[in-house]
MDTraj code that builds the backbone (N, CA, C; nanometers):
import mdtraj as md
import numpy as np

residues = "UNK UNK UNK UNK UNK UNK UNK UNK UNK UNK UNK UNK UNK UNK UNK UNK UNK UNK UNK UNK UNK UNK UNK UNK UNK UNK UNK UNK UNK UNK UNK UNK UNK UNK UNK UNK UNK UNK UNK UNK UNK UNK UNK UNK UNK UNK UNK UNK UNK UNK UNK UNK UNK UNK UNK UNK UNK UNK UNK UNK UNK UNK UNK UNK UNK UNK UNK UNK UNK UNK UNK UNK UNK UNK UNK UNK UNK UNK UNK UNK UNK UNK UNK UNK UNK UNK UNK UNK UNK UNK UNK UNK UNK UNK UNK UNK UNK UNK UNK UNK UNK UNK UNK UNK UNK UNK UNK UNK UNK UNK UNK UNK UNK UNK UNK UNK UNK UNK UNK UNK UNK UNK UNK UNK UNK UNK UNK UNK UNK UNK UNK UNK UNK UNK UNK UNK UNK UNK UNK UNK UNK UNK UNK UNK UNK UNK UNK UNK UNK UNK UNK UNK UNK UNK UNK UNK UNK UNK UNK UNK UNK UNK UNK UNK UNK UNK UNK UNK UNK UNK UNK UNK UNK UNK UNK UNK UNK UNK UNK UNK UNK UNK".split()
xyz = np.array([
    [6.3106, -5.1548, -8.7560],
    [6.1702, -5.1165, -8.7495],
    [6.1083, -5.1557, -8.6142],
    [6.1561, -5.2629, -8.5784],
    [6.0510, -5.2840, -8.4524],
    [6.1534, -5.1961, -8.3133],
    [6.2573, -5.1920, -8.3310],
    [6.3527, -5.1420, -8.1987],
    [6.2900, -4.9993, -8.2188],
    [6.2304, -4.9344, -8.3546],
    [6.1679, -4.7603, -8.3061],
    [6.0041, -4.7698, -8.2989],
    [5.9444, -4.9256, -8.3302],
    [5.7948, -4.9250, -8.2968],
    [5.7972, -4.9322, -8.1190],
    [5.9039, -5.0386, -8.0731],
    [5.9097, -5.0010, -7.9035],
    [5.9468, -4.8945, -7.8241],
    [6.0292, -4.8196, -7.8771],
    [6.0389, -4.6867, -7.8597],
    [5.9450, -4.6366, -7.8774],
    [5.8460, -4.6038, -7.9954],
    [5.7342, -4.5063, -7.9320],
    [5.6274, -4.5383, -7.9011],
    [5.6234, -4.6896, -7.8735],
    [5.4925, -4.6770, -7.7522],
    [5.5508, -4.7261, -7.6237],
    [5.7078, -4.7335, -7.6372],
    [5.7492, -4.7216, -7.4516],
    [5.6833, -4.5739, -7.4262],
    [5.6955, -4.4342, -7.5156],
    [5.7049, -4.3082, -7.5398],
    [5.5937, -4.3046, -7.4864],
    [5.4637, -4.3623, -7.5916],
    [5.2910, -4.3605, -7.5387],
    [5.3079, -4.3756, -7.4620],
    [5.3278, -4.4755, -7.3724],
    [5.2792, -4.5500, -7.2449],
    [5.3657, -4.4432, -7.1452],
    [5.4900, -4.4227, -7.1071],
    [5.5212, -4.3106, -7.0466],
    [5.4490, -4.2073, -7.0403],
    [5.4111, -4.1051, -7.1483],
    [5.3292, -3.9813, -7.1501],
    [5.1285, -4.0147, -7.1079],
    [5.0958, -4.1836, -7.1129],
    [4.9967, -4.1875, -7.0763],
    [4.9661, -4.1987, -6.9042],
    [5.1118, -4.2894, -6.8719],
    [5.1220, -4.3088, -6.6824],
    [5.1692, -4.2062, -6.6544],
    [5.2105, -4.1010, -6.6840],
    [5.2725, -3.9673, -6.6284],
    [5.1617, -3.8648, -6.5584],
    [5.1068, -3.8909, -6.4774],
    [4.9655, -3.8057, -6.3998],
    [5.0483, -3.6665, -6.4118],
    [4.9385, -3.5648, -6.4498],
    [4.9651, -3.4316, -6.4064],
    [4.9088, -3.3590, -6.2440],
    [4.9936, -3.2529, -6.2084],
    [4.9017, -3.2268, -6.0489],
    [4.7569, -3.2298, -6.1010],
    [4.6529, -3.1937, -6.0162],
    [4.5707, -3.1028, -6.0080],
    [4.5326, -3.0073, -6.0619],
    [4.4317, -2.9780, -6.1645],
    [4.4182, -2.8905, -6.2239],
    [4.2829, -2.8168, -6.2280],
    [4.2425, -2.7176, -6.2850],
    [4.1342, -2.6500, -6.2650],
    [4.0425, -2.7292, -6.3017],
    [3.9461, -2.7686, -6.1902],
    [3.8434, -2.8405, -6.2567],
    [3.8335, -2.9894, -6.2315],
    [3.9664, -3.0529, -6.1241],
    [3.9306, -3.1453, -6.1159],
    [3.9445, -3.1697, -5.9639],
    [3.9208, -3.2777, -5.9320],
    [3.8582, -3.3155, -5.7760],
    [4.0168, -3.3277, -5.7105],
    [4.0631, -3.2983, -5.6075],
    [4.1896, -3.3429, -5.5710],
    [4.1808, -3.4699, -5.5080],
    [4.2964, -3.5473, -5.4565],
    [4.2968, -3.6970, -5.3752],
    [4.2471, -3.6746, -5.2944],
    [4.2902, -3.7854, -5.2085],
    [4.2053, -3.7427, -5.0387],
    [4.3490, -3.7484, -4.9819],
    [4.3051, -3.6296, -4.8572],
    [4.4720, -3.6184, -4.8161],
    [4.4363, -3.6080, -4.6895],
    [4.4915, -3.7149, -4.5421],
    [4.4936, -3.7332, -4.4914],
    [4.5955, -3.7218, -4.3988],
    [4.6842, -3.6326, -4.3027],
    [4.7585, -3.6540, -4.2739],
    [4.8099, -3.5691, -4.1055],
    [4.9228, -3.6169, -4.0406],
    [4.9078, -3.5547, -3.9068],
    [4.9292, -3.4073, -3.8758],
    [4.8986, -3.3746, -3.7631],
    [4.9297, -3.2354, -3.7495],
    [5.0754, -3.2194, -3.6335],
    [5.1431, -3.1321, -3.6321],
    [5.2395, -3.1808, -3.5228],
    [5.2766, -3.2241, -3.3678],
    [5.0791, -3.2360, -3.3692],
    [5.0342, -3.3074, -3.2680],
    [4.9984, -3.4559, -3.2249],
    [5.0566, -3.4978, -3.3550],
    [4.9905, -3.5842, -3.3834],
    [4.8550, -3.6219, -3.4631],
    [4.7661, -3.5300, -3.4128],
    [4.6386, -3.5950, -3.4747],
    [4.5988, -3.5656, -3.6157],
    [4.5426, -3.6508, -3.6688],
    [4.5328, -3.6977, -3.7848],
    [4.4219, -3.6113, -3.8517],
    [4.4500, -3.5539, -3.9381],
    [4.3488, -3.3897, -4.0121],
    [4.3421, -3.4758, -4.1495],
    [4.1893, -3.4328, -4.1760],
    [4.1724, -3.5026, -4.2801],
    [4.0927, -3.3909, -4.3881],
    [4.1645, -3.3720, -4.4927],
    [4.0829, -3.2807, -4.5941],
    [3.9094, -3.2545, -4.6046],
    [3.8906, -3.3660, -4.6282],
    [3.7551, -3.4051, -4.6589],
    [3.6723, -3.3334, -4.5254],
    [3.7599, -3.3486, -4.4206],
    [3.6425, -3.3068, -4.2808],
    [3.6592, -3.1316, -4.3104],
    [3.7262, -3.0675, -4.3380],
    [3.8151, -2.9318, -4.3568],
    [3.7162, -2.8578, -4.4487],
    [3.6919, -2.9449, -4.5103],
    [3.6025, -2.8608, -4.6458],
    [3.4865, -2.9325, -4.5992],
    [3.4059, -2.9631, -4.5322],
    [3.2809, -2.9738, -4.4823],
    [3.2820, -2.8875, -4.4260],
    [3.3303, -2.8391, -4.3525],
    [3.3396, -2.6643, -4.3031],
    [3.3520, -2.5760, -4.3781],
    [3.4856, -2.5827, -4.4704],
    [3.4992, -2.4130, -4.5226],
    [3.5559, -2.4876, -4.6817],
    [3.5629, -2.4084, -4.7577],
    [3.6163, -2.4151, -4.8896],
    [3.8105, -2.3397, -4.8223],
    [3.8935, -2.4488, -4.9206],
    [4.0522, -2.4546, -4.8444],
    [4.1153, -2.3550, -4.9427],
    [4.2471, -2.3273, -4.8764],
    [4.3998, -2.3080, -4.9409],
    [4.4832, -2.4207, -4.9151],
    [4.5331, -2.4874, -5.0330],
    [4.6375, -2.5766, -4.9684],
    [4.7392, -2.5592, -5.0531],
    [4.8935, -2.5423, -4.9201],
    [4.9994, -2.4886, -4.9733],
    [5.0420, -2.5823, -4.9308],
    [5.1230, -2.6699, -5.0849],
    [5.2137, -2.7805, -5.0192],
    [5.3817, -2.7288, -5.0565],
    [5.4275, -2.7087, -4.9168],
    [5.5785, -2.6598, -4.9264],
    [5.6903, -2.7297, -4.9837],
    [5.7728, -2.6884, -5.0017],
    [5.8678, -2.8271, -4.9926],
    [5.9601, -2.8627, -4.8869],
    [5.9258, -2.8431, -4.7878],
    [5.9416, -2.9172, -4.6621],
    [6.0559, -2.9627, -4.6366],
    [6.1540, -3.0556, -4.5982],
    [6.2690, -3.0972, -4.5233],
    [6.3438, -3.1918, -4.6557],
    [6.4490, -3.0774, -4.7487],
    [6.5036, -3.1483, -4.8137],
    [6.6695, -3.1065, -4.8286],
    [6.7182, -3.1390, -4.6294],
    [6.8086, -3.1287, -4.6254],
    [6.8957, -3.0136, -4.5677],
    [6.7716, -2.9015, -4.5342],
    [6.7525, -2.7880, -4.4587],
    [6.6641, -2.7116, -4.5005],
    [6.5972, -2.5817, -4.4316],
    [6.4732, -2.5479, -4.4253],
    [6.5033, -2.4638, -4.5745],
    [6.3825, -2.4147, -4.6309],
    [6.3484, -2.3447, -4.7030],
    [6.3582, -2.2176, -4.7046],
    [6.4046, -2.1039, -4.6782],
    [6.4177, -1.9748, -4.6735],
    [6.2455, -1.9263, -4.7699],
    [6.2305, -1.9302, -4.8823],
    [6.1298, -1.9321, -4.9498],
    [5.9716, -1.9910, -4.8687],
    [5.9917, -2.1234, -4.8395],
    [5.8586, -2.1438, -4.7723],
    [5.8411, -2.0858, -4.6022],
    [5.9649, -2.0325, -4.5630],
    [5.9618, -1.9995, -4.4738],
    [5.8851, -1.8488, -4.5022],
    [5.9374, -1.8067, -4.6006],
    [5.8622, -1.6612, -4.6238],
    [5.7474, -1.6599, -4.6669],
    [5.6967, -1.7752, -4.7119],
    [5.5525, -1.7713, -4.7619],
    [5.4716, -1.8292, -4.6610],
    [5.5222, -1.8955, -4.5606],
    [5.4802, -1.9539, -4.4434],
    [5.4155, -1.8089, -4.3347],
    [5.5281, -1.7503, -4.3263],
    [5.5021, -1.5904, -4.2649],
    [5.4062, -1.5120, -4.2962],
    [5.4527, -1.5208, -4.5106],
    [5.2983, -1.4026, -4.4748],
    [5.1878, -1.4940, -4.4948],
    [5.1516, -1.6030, -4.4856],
    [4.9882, -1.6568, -4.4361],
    [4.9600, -1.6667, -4.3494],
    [5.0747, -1.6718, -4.2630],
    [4.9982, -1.6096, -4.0959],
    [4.9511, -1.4438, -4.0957],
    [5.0347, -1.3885, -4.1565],
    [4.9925, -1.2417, -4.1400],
    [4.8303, -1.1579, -4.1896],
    [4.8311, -1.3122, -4.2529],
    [4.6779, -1.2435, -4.4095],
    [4.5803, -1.3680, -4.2900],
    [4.6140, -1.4343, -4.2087],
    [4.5078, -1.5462, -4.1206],
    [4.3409, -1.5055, -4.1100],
    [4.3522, -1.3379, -4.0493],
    [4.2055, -1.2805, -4.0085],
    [4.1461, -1.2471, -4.1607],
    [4.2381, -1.2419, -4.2750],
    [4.1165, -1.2018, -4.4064],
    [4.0926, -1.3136, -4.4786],
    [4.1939, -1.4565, -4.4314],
    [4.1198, -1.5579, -4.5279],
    [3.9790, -1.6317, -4.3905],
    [3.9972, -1.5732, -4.2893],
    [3.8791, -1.6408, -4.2058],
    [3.7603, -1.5323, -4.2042],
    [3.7533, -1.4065, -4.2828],
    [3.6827, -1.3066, -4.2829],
    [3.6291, -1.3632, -4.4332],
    [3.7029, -1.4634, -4.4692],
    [3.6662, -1.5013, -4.6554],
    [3.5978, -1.6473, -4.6089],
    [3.6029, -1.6871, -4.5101],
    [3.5409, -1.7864, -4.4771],
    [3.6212, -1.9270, -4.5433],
    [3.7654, -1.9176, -4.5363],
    [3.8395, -1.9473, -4.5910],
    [3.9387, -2.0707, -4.4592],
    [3.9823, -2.2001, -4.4914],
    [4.0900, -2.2390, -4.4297],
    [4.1861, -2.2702, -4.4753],
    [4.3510, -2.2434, -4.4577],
    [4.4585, -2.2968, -4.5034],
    [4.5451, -2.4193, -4.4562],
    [4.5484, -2.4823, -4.5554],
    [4.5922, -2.6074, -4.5482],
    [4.7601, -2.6118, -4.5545],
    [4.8459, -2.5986, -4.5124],
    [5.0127, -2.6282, -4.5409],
    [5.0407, -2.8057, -4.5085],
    [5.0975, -2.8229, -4.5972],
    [5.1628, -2.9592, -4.5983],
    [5.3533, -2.9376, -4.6238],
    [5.3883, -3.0158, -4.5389],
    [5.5424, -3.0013, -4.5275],
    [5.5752, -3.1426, -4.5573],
    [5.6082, -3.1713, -4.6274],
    [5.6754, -3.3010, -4.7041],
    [5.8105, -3.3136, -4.6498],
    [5.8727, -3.4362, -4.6416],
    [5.9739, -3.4922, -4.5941],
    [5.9926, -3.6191, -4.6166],
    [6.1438, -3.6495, -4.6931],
    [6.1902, -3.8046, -4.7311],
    [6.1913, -3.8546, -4.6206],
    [6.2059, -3.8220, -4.4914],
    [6.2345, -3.9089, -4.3896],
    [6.1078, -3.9673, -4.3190],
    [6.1853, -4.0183, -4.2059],
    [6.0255, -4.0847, -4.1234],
    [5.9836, -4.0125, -4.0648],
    [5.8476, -4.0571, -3.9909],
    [5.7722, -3.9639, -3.9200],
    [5.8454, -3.8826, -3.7939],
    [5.9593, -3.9333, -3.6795],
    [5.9705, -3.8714, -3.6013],
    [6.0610, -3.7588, -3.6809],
    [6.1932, -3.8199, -3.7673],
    [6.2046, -3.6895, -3.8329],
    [6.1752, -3.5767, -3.8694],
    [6.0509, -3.6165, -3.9304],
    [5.9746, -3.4685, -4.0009],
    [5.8890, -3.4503, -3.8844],
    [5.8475, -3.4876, -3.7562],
    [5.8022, -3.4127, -3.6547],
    [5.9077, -3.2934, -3.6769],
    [6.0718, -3.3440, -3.6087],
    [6.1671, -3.2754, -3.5657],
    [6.1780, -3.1355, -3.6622],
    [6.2007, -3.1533, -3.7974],
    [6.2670, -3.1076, -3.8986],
    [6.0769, -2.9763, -3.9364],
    [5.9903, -3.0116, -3.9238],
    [5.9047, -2.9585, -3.9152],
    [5.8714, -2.8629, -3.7910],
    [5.9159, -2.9228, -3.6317],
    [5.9160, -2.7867, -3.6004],
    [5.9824, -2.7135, -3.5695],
    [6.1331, -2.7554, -3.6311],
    [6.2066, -2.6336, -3.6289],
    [6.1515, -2.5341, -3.7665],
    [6.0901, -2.5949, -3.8466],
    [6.0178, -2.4892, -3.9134],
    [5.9134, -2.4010, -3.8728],
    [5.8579, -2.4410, -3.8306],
    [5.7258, -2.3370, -3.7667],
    [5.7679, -2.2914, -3.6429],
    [5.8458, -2.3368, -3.5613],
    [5.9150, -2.2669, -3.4162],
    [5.8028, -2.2318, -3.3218],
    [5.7251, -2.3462, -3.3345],
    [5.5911, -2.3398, -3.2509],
    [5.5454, -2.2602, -3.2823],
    [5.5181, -2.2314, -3.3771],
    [5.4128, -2.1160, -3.4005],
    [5.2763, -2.1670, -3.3393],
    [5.1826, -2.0898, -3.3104],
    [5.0548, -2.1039, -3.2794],
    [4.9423, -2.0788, -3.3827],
    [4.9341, -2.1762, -3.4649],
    [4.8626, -2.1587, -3.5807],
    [4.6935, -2.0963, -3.5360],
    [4.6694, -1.9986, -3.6524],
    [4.5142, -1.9410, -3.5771],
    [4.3775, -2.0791, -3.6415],
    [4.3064, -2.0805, -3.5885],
    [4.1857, -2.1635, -3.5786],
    [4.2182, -2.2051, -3.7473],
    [4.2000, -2.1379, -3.8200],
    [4.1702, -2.2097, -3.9472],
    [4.2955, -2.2435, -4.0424],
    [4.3711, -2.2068, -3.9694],
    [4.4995, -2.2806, -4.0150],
    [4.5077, -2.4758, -3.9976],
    [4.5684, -2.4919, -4.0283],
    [4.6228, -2.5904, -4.0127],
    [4.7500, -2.6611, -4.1217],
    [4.8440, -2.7118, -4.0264],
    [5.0096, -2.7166, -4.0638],
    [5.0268, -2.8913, -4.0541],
    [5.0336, -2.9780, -4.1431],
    [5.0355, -3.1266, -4.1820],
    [5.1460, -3.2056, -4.2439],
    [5.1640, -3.3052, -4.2028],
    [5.3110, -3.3932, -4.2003],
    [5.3188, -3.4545, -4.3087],
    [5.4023, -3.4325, -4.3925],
    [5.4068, -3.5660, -4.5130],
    [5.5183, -3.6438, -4.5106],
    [5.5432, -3.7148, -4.4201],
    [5.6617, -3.8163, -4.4415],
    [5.6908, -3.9183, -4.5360],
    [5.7757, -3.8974, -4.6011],
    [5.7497, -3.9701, -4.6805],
    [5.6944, -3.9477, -4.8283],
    [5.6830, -3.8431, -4.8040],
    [5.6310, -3.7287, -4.9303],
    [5.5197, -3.8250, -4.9926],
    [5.4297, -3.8644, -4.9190],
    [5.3160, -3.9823, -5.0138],
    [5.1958, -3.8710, -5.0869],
    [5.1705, -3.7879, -4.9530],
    [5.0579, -3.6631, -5.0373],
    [5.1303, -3.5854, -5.1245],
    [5.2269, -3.5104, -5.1589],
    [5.3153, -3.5033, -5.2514],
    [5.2847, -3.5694, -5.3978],
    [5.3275, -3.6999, -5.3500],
    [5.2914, -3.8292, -5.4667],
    [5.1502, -3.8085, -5.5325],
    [5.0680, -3.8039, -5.3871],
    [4.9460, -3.8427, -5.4590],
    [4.9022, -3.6929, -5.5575],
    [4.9529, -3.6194, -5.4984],
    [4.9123, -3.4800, -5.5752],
    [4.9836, -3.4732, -5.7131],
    [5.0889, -3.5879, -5.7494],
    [5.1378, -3.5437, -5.8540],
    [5.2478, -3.4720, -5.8602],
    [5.3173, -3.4060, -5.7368],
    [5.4089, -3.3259, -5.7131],
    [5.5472, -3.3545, -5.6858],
    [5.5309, -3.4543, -5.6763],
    [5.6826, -3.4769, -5.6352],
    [5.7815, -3.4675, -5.7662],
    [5.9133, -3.3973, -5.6797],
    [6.0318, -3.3602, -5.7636],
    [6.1514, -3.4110, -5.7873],
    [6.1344, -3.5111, -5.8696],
    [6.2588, -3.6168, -5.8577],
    [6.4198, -3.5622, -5.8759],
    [6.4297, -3.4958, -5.8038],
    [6.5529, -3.4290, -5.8346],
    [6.6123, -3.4172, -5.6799],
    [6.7990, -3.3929, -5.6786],
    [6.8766, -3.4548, -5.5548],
    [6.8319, -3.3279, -5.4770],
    [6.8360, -3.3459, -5.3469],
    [6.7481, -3.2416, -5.2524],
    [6.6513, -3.1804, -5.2602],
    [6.5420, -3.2343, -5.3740],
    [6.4174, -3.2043, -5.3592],
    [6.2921, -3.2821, -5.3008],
    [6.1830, -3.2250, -5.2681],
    [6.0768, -3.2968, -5.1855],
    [6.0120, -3.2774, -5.3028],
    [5.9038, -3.1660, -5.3171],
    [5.7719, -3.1700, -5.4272],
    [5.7506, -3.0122, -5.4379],
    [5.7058, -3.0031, -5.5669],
    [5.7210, -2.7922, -5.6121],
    [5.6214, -2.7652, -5.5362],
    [5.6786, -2.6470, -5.5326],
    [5.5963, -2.5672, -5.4366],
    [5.4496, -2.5493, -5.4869],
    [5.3645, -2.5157, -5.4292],
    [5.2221, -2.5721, -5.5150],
    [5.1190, -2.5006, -5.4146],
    [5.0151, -2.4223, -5.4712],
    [4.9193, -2.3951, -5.3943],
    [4.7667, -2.4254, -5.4816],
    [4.6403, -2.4851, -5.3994],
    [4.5674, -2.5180, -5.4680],
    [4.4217, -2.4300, -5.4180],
    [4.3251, -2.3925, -5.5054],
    [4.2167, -2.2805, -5.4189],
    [4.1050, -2.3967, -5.4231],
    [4.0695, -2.4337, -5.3576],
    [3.9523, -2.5839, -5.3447],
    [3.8115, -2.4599, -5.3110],
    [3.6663, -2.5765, -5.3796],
    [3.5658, -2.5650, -5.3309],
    [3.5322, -2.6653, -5.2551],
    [3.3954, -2.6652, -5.1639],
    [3.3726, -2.7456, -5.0620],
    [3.3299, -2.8720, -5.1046],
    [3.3649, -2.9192, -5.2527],
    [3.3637, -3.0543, -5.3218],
    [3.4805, -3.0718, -5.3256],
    [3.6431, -3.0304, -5.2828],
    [3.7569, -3.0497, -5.3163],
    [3.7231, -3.0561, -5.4713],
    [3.6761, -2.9383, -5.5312],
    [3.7106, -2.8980, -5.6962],
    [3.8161, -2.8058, -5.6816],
    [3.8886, -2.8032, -5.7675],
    [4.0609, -2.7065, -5.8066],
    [3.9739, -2.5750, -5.8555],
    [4.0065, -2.4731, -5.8145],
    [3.9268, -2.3546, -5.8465],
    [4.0086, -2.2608, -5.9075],
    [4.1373, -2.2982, -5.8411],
    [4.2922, -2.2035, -5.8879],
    [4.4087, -2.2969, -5.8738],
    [4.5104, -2.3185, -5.9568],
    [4.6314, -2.3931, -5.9190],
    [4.7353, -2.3454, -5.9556],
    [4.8336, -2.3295, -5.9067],
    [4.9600, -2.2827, -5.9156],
    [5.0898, -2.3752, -5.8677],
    [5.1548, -2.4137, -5.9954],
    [5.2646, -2.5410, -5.9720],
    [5.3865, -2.4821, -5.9875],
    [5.4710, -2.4169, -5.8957],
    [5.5994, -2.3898, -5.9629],
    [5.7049, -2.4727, -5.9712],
    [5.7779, -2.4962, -6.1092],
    [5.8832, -2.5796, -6.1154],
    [5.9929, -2.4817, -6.0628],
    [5.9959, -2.4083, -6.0130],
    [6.1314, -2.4093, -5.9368],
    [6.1235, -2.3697, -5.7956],
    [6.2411, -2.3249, -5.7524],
    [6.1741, -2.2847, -5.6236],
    [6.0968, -2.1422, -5.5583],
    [6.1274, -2.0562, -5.6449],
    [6.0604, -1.9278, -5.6669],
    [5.8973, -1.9573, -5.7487],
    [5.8648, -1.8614, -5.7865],
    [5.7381, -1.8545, -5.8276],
    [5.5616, -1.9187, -5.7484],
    [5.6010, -1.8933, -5.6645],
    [5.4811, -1.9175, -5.5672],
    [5.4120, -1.8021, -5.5136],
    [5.2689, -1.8020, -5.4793],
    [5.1685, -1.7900, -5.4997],
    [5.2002, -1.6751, -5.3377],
    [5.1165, -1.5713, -5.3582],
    [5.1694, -1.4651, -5.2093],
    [5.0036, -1.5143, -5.1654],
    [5.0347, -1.4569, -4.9882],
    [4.8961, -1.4724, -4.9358],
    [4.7786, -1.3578, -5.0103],
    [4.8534, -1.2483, -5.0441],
    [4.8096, -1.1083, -5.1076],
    [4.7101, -1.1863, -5.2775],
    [4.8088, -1.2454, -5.2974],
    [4.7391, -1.3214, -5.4811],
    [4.6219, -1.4256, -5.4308],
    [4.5996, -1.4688, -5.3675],
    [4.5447, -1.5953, -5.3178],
    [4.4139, -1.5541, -5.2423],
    [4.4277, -1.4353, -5.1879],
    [4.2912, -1.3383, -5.1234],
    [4.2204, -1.3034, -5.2697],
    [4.2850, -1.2338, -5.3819],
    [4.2375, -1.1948, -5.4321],
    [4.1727, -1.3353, -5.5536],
    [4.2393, -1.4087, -5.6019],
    [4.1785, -1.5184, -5.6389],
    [4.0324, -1.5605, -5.5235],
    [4.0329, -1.5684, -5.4153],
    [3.9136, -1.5951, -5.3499],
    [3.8374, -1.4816, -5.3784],
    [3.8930, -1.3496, -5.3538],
    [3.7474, -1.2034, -5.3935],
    [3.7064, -1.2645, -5.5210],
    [3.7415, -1.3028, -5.5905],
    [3.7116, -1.3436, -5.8374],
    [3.6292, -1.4510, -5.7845],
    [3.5908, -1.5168, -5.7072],
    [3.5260, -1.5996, -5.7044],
    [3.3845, -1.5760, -5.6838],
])
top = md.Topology()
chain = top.add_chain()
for i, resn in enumerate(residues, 1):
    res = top.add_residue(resn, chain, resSeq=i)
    for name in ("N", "CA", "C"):
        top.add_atom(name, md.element.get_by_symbol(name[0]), res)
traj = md.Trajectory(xyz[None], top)
């Protein structure tokens, strides 16, 4: 009797510390983090300007992503209708390693791209924003699911999309139109 009363409130207590991401309706963390310039972009300043997209990739887990690479592409391509929506996108690239790493491993992902004004492309070493979002994917060569979040200029969740695998993510095309429903 008592070896299955500790069992199910090890059970409770697991399903109560188990945070879910982000969900409609609630405030996200504060996410703070560099750009591959170094300098340090901070959410909170981002949405004092504009209401966000934030696409957190899964970033450097062991080689690039083919997938976030393609979803990386077309949000550059859709750039002039989410800034015509008065819109900025947020990408976060997560990485187990350290910071100069995921400099490295990050820009061989973007290949210097020249992100347009309301872009902006952010370092997670260490996958901590990941963490804090709830996202991380404890599994061997994974960083954190792919995840896109539609914020208002309170960082409220307006739209969220968590995919557990590596498919099912969110097009720049779905993500315009979630901002028109608004």
């Amino acid at each position: 009797m008592t070896r299955s009363l500790i069992l199910l409130l090890s059970a409770a207590l697991i399903s109560i510390t188990t945070a879910a991401p982000p969900a409609v309706g609630d405030k996200v963390p504060a996410l703070e983090l560099a750009d591959l310039d170094g300098k340090i972009v901070s959410l909170e300043n981002i949405l004092k300007k504009t209401p966000a997209v934030v696409v957190f990739l899964r970033g450097w887990n062991g080689k690039q992503c083919p997938l976030c690479s393609r979803q990386f592409g077309d949000f550059l391509t859709k750039a002039a209708d989410f800034a015509d929506q008065n819109y900025s996108v947020v990408f976060v690239y997560p990485d187990h390693d350290d910071k100069d790493a995921t400099v490295e491993h990050a820009t061989d992902f973007s290949k210097e791209v020249r992100l347009p004004e309301n872009f902006y492309f952010l370092l997670d070493p260490g996958v901590t924003a990941g963490k804090d979002f709830n996202l991380f994917w404890d599994a061997k060569k994974e960083t954190v699911y792919p995840s896109l979040f539609l914020l208002n200029q309170d960082g409220i969740v307006q739209f969220a999309k968590v995919s557990n695998s590596h498919g099912g993510r969110v097009s720049a095309k779905d993500a315009l139109k979630e901002i028109e429903n608004r």
